[in-house]
C-alpha positions as CSV (number, residue, x, y, z in Angstrom):
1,X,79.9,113.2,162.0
2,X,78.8,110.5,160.0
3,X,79.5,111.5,156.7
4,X,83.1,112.5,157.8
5,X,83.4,109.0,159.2
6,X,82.1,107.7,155.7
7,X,85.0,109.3,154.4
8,X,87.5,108.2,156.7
9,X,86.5,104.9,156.0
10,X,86.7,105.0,152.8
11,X,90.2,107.0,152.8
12,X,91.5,103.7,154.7
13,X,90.1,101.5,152.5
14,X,92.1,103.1,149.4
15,X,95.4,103.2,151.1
16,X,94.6,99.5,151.8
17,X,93.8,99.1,148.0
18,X,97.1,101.1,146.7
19,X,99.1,99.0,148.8
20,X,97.7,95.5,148.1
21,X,97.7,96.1,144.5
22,X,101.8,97.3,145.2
23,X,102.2,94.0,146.9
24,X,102.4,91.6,144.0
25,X,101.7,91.8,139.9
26,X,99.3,89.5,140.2
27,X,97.2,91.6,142.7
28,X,97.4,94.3,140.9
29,X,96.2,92.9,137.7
30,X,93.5,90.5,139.6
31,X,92.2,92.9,141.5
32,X,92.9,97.0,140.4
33,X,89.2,96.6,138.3
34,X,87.1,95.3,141.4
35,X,88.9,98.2,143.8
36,X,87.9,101.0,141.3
37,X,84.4,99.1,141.0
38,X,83.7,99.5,144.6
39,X,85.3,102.8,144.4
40,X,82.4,104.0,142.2
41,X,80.1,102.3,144.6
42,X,80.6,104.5,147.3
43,X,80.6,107.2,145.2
44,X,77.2,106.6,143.8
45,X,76.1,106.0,147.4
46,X,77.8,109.1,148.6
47,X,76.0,111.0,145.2
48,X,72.1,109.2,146.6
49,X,72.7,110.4,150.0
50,X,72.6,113.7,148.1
51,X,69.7,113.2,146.1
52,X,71.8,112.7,142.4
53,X,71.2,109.4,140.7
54,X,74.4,109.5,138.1
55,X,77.3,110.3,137.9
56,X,79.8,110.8,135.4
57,X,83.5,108.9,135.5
58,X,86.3,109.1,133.3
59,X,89.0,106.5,132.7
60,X,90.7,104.1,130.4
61,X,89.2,102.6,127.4
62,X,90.6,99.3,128.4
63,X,88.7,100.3,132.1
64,X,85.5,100.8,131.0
65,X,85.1,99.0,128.3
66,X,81.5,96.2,129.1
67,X,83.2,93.6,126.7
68,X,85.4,90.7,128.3
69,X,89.0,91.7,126.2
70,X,91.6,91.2,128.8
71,X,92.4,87.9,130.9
72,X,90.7,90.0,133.9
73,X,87.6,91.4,134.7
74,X,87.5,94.9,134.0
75,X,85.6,98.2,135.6
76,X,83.2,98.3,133.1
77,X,82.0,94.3,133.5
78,X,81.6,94.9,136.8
79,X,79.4,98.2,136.0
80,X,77.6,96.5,133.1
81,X,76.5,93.8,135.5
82,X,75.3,95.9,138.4
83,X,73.8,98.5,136.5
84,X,73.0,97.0,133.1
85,X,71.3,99.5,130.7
86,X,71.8,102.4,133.5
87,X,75.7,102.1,132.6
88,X,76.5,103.7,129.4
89,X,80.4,103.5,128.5
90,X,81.7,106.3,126.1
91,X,85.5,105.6,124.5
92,X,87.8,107.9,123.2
93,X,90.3,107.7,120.6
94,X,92.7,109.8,118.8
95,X,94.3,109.8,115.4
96,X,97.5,111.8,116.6
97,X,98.9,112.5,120.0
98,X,101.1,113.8,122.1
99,X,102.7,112.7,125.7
100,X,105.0,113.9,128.0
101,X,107.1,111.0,128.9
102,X,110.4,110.2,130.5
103,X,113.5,110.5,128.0
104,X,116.7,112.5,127.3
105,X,115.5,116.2,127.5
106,X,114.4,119.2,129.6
107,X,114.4,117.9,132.9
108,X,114.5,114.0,131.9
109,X,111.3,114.4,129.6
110,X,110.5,114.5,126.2
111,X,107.4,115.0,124.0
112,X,107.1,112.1,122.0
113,X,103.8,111.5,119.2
114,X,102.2,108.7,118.2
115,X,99.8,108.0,115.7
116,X,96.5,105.4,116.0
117,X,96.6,102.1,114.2
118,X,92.6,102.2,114.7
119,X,91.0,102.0,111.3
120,X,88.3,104.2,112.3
121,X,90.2,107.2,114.1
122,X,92.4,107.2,111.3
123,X,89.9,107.5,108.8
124,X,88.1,110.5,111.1
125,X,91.2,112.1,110.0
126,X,90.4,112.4,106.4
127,X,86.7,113.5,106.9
128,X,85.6,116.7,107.3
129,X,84.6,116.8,111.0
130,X,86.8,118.1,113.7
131,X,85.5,115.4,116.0
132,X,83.2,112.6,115.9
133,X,80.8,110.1,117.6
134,X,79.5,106.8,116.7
135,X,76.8,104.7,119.1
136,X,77.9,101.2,118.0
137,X,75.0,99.9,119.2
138,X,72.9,101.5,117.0
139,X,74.7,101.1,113.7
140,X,72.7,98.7,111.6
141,X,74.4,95.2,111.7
142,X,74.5,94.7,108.2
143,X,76.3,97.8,107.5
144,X,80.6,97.8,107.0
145,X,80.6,100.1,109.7
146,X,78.9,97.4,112.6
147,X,81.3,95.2,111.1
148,X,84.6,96.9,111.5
149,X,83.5,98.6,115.2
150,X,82.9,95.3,116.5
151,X,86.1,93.4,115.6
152,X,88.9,93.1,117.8
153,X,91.1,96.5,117.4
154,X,94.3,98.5,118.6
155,X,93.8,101.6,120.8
156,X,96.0,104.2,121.8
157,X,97.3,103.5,125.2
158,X,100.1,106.1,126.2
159,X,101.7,106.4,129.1
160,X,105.0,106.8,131.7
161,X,105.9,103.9,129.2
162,X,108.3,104.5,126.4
163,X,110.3,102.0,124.2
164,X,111.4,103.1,120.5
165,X,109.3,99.8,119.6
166,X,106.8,102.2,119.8
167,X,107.1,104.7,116.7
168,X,108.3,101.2,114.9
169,X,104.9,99.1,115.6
170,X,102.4,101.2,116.4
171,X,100.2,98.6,118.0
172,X,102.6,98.4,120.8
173,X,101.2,101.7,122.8
């Protein structure tokens, strides 16, 4: 059937992805962004065939994120561009967390924590609110706030990664 065949397609064309991005560290840092960008293109396609005009997607900061921060294109240009104001990217920080990452117990794992060096997760911590959301778009420009959201900052990044560096510059995960 057709839409089987869609998928079959678009089954191949992944494994194709995973192992071109394999193939070199270039390729994978060149072009990781572009393969989840068209990714989400046939998902939206497969979502209008339906009769849905969104969707929701979760990954990365660094992935989503609409400014240029990283020597490559990232997910969320290439959404910004194609679907301008449609595309709305929401981040996530955290002020403490925890990861299950290779080390020297149970089973070759460890829990390790980490703590943000983001100004404004860290100062979440001491308000009163459990969680918290901020539109920095529509913070006022003159305002501290607009100010400190829209310079260049650390975010929490963990992953299969460890190095002790870690819990000695915090920046470094």
């Amino acid at each position: 059937s057709d839409p089987e065949w869609r998928r079959a397609l678009m089954d191949y064309n992944t494994l194709f992805y995973g192992i071109h991005l394999n193939s070199t560290a270039s390729a994978y840092t060149r072009d990781r962004d572009n393969y989840m960008f068209m990714c989400v293109q046939w998902i939206m396609e497969e979502e209008a065939r339906r009769g849905n005009t969104k969707i929701m997607l979760s990954a990365h900061n660094g992935h989503i994120g609409k400014a240029k921060v990283n020597v490559y294109k990232t997910l969320g240009m290439y959404l910004d561009e194609e679907y301008g104001e449609k595309y709305y990217a929401l981040g996530t920080d955290f002020y403490k967390g925890s990861v299950n990452q290779p080390g020297a117990g149970e089973n070759g794992r460890v829990i390790n924590y980490y703590y943000t060096s983001n100004p404004i997760a860290a100062n979440m911590k001491n308000s009163t609110l459990e969680q918290g959301f901020i539109d920095f778009e529509s913070l006022p420009k003159d305002e501290k706030l607009y100010r400190i959201t829209h310079k260049r900052m650390h975010q929490g990044s963990m992953s299969e990664a460890y190095s002790p560096l870690m819990y000695v510059i915090p920046k470094t995960y």
